[in-house]
C-alpha positions as CSV (number, residue, x, y, z in Angstrom):
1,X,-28.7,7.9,-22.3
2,X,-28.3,4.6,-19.8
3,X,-32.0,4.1,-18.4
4,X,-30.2,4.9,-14.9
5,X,-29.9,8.3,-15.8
6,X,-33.1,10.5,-15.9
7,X,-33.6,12.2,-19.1
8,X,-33.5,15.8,-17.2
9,X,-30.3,14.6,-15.1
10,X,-27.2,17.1,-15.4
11,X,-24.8,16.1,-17.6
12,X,-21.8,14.2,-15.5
13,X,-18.2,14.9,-16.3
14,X,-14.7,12.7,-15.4
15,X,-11.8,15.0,-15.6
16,X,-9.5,12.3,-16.2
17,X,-8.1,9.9,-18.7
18,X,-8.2,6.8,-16.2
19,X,-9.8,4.1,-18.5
20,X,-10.0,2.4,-15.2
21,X,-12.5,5.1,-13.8
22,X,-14.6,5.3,-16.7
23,X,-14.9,1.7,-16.7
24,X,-16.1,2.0,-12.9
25,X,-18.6,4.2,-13.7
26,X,-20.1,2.8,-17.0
27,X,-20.1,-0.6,-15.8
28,X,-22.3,0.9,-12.5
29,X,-24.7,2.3,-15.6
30,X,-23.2,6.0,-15.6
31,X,-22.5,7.7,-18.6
32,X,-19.9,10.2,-18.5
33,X,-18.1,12.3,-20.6
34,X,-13.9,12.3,-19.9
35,X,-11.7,15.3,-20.5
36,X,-8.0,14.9,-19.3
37,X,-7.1,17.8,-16.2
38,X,-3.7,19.6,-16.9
39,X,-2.8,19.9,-13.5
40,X,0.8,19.8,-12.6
41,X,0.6,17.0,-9.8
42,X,4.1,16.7,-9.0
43,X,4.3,20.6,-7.9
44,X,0.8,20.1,-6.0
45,X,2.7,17.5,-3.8
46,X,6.0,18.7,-3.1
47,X,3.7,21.4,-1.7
48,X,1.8,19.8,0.7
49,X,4.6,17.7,1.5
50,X,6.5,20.9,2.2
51,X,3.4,21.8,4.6
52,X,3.5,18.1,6.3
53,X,0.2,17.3,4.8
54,X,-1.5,14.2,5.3
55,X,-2.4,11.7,2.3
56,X,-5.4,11.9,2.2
57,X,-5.3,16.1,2.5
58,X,-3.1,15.0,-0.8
59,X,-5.5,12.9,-2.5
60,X,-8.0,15.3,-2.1
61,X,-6.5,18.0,-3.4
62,X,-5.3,16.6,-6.3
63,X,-8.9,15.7,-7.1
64,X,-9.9,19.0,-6.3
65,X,-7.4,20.5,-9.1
66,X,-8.9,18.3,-11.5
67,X,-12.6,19.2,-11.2
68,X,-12.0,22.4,-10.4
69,X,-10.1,22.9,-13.9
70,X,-12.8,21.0,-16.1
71,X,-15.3,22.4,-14.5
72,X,-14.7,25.8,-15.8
73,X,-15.7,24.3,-19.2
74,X,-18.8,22.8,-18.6
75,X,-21.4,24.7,-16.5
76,X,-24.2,23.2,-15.1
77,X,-22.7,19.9,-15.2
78,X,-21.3,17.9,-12.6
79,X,-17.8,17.2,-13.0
80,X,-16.1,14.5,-10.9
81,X,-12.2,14.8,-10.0
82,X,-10.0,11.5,-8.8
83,X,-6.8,10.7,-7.1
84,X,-5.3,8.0,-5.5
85,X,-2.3,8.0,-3.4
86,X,-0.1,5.3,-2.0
87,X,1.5,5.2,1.2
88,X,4.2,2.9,2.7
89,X,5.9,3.9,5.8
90,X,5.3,7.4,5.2
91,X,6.9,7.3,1.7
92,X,4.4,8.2,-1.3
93,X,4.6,6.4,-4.6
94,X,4.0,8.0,-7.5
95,X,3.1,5.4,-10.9
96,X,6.0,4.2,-12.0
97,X,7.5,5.5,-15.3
98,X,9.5,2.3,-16.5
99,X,9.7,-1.1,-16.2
100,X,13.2,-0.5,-13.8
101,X,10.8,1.8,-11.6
102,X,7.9,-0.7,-11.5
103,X,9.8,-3.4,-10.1
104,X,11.4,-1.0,-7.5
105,X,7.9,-0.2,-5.9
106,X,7.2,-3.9,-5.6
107,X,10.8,-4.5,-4.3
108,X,9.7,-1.7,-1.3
109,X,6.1,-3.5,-1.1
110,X,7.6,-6.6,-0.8
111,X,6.5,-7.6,3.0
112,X,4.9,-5.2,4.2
113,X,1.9,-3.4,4.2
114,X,1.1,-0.3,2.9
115,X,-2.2,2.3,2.3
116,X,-4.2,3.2,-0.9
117,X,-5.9,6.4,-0.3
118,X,-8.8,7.2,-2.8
119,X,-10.3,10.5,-3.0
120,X,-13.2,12.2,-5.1
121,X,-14.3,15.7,-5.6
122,X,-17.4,16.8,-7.2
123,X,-18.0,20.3,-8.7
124,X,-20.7,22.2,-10.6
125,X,-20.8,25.7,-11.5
126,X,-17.2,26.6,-10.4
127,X,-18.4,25.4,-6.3
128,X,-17.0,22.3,-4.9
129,X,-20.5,20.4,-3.8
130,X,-19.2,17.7,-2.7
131,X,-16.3,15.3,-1.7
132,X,-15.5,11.7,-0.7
133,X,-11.8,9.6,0.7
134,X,-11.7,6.2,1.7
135,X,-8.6,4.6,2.2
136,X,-7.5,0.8,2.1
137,X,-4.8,-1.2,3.4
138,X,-2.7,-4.0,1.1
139,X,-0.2,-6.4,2.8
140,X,2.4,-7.8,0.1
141,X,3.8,-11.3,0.9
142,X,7.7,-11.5,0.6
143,X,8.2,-11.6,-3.2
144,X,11.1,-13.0,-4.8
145,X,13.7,-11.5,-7.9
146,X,11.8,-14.4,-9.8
147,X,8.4,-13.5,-9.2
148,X,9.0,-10.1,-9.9
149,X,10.1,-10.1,-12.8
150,X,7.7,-12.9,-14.0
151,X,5.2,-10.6,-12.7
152,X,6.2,-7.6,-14.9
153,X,6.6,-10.2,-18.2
154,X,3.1,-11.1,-17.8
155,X,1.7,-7.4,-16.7
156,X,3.3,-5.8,-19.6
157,X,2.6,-2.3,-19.7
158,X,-0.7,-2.4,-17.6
159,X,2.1,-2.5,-14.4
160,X,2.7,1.3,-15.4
161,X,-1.2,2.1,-15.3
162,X,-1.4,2.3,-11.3
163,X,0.6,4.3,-8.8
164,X,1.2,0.4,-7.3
165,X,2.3,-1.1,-10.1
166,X,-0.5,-3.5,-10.1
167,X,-4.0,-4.0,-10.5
168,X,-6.1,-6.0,-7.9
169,X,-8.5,-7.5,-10.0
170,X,-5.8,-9.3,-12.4
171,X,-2.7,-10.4,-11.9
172,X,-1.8,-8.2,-9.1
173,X,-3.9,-10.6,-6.9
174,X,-0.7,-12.6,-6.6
175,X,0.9,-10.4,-5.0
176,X,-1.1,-10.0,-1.5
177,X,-2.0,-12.0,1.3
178,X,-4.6,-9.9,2.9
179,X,-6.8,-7.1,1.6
180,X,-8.4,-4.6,4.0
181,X,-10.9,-2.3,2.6
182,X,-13.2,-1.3,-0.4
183,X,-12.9,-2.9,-3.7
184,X,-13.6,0.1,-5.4
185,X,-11.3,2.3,-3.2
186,X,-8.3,-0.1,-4.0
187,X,-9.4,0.4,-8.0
188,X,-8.6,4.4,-7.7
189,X,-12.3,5.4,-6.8
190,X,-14.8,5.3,-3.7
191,X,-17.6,4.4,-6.1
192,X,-20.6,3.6,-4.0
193,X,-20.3,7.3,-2.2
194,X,-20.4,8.7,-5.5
195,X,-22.9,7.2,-6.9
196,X,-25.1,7.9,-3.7
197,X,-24.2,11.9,-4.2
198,X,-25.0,11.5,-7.9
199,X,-28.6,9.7,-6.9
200,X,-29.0,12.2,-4.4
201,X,-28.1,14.9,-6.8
202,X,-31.0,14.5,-9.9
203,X,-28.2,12.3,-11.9
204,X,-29.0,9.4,-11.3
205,X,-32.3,7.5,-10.9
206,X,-32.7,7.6,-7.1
């Protein structure tokens, strides 16, 4: 166990299989344990876009379907849910499932600025304990046919790994001219809130 983590700690849980997350949270000094939610994401948000939800009511729940489903499997251990949504003009982006797809989101980027709304849920013993959404904003400078598909040569697959088709702390830095907000938040997770709940909570070393 990572001398961060008191030897009487609850156990902590990431249901999801976001390599990204987990990375977050080790690097901090947290281990965790991962286990992949089954949720069916696509149904919770046609829902709540039916209702005229806000994003972040839809990040949110999304994380709160994927605690809420692992927890069920490990009691007495807090179990962490995640989401991120993207937002541009009122239009949300799911990750993009090909190449094609990718390099439609950045075409629709392209100039403008748009939202990255992070959200996490926390759950032990079947009760929702605690929860956390930030949100950040990303303005994309006018990107060429060129660039683009430069971009997505170099990115390889990694450009299907985030609901953006990017990621911040690589190459995707080329594509922005101005970053509003959390790093952390803009990487799929509002890490310092939840690592202040876990202190506060016995799991970590306060």
């Amino acid at each position: 166990m990572t001398k961060l983590q008191p030897e009487n700690g609850p156990p902590i849980v990431l249901a999801s299989q976001s390599a990204a997350r987990r990375k977050m949270l080790e690097d901090a000094g947290v281990h965790v344990e991962t286990f992949p939610a089954r949720v069916d994401e696509d149904e919770i948000k046609l829902a709540l876009r039916a209702e005229g939800a806000k994003v972040e009511d839809a990040a949110v729940k999304l994380a709160e379907a994927k605690a809420r489903r692992i927890a069920e499997k490990f009691p007495g251990a807090i179990v962490i849910g995640c989401d991120q949504m993207l937002d541009c003009n009122g239009v949300w982006f799911d990750k993009p499932v090909d190449r094609a797809h990718a390099a439609a989101h950045l075409r629709a980027f392209s100039g403008k600025t748009h939202r990255l709304v992070s959200a996490a849920v926390a759950y032990r013993n079947m009760v929702r304990v605690w929860h956390h959404v930030d949100s950040a904003k990303l303005t994309v400078r006018i990107l060429s046919d060129e660039f683009i598909e430069t971009y997505l040569d170099a990115a390889g697959d990694a450009a299907l790994g985030s609901v953006g088709a990017y990621q911040l702390e690589g190459l995707g830095a080329q594509l922005f001219t101005r970053v509003d907000g959390d790093y952390f938040t803009v990487l799929g997770m509002p890490l310092l809130p939840l690592l202040g709940f876990l202190r506060a909570n016995g799991a970590l070393v306060p």
